[in-house]
Wavefront OBJ file of the C-alpha trace (Angstrom):
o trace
v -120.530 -31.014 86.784
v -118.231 -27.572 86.606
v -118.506 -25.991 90.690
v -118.210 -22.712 91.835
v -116.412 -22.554 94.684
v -117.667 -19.500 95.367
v -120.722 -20.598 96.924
v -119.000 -23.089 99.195
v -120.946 -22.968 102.542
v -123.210 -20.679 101.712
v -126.802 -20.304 102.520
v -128.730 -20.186 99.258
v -132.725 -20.102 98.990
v -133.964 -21.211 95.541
v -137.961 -21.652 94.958
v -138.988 -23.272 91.840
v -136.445 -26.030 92.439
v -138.751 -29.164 91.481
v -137.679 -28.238 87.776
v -136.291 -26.884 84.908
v -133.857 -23.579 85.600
v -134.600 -23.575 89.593
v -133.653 -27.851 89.340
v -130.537 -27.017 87.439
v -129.521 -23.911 89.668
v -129.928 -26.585 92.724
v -127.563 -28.994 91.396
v -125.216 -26.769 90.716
v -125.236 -24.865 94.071
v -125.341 -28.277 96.129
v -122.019 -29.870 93.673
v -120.326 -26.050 94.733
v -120.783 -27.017 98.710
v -124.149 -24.565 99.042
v -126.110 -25.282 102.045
v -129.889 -25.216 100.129
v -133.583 -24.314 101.267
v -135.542 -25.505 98.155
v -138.910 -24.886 97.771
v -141.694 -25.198 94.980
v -145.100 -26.239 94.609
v -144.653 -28.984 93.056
v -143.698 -31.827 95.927
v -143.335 -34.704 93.045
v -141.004 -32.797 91.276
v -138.836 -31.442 94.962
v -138.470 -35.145 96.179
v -136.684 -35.531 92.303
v -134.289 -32.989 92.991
v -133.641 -33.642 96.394
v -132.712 -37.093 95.110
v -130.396 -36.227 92.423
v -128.652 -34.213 94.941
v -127.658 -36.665 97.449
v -127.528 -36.297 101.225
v -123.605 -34.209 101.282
v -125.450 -30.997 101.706
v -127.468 -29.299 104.418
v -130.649 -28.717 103.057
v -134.115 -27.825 104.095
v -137.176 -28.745 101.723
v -140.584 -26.794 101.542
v -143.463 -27.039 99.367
v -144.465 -23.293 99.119
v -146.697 -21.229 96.722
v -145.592 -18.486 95.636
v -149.194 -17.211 96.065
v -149.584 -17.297 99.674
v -148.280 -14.161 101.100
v -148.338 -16.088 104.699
v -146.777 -19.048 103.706
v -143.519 -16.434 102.716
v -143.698 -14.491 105.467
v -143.383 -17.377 107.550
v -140.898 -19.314 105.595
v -138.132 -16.924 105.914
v -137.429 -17.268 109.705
v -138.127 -21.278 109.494
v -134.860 -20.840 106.865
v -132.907 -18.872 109.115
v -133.390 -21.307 112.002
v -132.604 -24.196 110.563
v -129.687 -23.122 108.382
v -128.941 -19.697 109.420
v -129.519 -16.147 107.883
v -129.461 -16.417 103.809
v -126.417 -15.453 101.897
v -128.347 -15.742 98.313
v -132.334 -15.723 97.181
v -132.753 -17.161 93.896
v -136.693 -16.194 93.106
v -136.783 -18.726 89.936
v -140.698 -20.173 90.523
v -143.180 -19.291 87.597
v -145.554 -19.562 85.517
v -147.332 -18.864 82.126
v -150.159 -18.898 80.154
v -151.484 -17.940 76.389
v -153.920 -15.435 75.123
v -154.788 -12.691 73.637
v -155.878 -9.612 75.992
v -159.124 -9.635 74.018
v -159.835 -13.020 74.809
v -157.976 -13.721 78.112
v -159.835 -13.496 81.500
v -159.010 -10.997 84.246
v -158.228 -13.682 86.337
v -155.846 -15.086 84.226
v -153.745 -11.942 84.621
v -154.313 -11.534 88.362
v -152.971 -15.300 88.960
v -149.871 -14.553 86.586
v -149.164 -11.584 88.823
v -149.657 -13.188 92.030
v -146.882 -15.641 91.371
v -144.552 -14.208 88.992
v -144.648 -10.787 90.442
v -146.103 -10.542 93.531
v -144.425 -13.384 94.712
v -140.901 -12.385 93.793
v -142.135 -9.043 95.830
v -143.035 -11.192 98.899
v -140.026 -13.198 98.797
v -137.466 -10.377 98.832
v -139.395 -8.703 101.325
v -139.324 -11.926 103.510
v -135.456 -12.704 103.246
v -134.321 -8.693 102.517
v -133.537 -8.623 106.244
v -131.281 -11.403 106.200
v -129.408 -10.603 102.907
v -128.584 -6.989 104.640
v -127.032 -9.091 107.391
v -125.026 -11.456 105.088
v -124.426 -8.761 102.073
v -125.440 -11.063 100.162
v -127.455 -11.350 96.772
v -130.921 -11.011 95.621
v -131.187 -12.893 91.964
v -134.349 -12.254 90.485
v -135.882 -14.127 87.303
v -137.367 -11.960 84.827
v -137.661 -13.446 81.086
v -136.503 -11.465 77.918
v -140.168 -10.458 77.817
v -139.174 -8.351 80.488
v -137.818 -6.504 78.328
v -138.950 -6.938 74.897
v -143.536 -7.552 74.154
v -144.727 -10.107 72.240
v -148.345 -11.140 71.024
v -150.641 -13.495 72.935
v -147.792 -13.465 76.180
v -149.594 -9.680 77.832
v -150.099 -10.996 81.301
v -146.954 -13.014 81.516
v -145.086 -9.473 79.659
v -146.518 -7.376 82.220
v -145.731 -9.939 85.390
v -142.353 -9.983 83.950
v -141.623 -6.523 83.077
v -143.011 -5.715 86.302
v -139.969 -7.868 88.279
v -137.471 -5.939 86.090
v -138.557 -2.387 87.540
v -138.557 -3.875 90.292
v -135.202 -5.151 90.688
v -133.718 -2.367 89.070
v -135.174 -0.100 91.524
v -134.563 -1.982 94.617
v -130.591 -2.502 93.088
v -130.601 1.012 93.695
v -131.798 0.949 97.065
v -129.698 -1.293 98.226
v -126.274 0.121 97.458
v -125.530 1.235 100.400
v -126.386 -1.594 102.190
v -124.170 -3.918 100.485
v -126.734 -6.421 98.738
v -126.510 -6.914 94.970
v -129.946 -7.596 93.198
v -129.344 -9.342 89.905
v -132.113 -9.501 87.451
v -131.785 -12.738 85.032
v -133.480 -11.970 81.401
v -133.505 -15.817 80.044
v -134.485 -16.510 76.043
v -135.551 -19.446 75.193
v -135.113 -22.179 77.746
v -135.392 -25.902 77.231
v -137.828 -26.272 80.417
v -141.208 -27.154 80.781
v -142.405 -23.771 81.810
v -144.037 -23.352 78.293
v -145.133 -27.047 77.866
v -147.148 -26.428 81.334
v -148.645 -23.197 80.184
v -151.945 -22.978 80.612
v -154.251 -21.974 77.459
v -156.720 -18.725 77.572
v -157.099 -18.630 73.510
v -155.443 -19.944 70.387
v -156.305 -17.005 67.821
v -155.522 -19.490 65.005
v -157.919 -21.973 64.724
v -155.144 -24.314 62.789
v -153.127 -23.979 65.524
v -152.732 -26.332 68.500
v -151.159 -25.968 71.763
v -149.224 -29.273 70.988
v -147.758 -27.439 67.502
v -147.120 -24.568 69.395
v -144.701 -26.947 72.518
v -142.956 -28.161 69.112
v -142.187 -25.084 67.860
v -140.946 -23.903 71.124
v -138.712 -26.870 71.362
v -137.505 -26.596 68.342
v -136.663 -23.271 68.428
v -135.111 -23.226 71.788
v -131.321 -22.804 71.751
v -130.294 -23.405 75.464
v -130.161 -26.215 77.999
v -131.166 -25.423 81.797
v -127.833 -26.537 82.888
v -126.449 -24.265 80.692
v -129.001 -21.326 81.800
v -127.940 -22.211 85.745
v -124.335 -21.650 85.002
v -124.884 -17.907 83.616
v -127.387 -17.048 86.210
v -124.964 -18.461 89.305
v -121.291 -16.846 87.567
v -123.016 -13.559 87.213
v -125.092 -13.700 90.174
v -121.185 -14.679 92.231
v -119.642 -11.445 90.037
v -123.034 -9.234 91.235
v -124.413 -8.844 87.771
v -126.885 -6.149 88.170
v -128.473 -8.205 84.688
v -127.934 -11.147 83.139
v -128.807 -11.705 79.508
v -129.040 -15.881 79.115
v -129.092 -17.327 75.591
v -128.166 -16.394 71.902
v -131.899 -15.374 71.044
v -131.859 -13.477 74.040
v -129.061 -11.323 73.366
v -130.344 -10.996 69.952
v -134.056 -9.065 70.818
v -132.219 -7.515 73.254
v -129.965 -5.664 70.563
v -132.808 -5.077 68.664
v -134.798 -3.659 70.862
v -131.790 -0.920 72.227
v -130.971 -0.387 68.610
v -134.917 -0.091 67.303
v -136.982 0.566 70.583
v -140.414 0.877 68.818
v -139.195 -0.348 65.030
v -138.040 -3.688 67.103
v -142.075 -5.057 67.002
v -141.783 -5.466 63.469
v -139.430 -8.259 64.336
v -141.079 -9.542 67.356
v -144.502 -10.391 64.944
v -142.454 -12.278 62.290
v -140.894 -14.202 64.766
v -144.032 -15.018 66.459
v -145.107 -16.038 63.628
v -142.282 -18.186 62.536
v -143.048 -20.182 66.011
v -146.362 -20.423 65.647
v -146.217 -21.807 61.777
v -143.024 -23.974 62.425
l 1 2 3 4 5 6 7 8 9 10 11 12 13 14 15 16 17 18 19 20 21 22 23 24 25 26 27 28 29 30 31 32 33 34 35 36 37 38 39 40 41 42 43 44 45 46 47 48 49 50 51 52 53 54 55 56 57 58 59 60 61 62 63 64 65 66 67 68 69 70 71 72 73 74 75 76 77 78 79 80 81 82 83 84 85 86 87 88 89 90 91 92 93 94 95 96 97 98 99 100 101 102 103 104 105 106 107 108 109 110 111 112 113 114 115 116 117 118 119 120 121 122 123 124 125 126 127 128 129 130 131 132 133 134 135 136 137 138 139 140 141 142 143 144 145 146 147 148 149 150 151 152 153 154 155 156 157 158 159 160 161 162 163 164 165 166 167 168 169 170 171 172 173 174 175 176 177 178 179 180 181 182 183 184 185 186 187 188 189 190 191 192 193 194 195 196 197 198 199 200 201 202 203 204 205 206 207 208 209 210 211 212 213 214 215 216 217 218 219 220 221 222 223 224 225 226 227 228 229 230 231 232 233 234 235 236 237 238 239 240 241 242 243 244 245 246 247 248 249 250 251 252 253 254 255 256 257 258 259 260 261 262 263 264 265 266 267 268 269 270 271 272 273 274 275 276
């Protein structure tokens, strides 16, 4: 596994770290010599990582929810004393779902925001104290819909645009104190965050949520260890962005070069996943 020796010895929080990207971004921090406070809600999936990892590494494991404001605000100084103050936050935990606005529940978008907003919100506010003392880096995962929309994906669009301005404005703020915030656009991603998404409505009644996690597979162009080597080489080089994967970079041009024209795009491709 390729190692970074910038991270050597230092203090790096990830949360989503029982799979997928936050797994991947573990593994690589703890081959570079990080010391690691990994958290996710998922305690099955944490006791995996923390296996794959071995023992070499100083490490401190949490289940934590990305939910429960509390649970944040107390986590944060329980890091510090056990490891010391945090050189980087990687805010990786999420989640999805699929449906229509029509169709789709208010709650549905006020548990999407909780987690993949609100909860990157709570975590930099917890550990933004610590990173001013360290100058260290705030790494933030937003999704390409953060910057492009796409049909059936409104709540998780607006959770994820949402931790874009975010980041972009606090990257601002923080200038002066020294602290990069990095905000991490990834494309497609061969992780299980769509295969676990939860289902509000199908518009298509020929179309099933199993067709649809083929589709995605199919049609999804980078690995997670792959996706953890972008985000951690621009995150070291204080990327205020990072764009990860081919497809990625692709709406991404579209969307600069055809800001409102780019839609046109976005449906055909939607509909290219959706009919295989």
């Amino acid at each position: 596994m390729k190692t970074l020796p910038h991270y050597d010895g230092k203090v790096c929080v990830v949360t989503g770290a029982a799979s997928g990207i936050g797994r991947a971004v573990a593994r690589k921090l703890a081959a570079s010599g990080a010391t690691l406070a990994l958290s996710d809600i998922d305690e099955h999936g944490l006791t995996e990582t923390v296996e794959m990892i071995g023992g070499a590494n100083r490490h401190k494991v949490d289940r934590l929810d990305m939910a429960d404001a509390d649970a944040i605000a107390a986590y944060a100084p329980a890091v510090q004393a056990a490891l010391g103050p945090a050189d980087y936050v990687f805010n990786i935990a999420g989640l999805t779902r699929v449906g229509d606005f029509r169709n789709t529940p208010a709650a549905s978008y006020e548990k999407i925001m909780d987690v993949n907003f609100y909860g990157v919100v709570r975590m930099s506010k917890a550990f933004l104290e610590q990173l001013i003392e360290t100058r260290g880096g705030l790494v933030n995962v937003s999704s390409i819909f953060g910057i492009v929309g796409w049909p059936g994906q409104a709540h998780y669009c607006a959770s994820k645009f949402g931790v874009r301005g975010f980041s972009e404005s606090l990257s601002m703020e923080m200038e002066e104190h020294g602290v990069s915030v990095t905000c991490v656009h990834p494309g497609g991603v061969k992780t299980n965050v769509a295969r676990n998404a939860q289902v509000d409505h199908i518009g298509d009644p020929g179309v099933t949520k199993a067709m649809m996690d083929e589709n995605f597979d199919k049609h999804t162009p980078t690995s997670a260890e792959r996706a953890a080597e972008i985000i951690l080489d621009g995150a070291a080089r204080r990327k205020p962005r990072i764009i990860v994967g081919p497809d990625a970079r692709f709406m991404q041009f579209w969307n600069r070069l055809f800001p409102t024209r780019y839609r046109k795009l976005v449906r055909k491709r939607a509909r290219s996943l959706t009919d295989g």
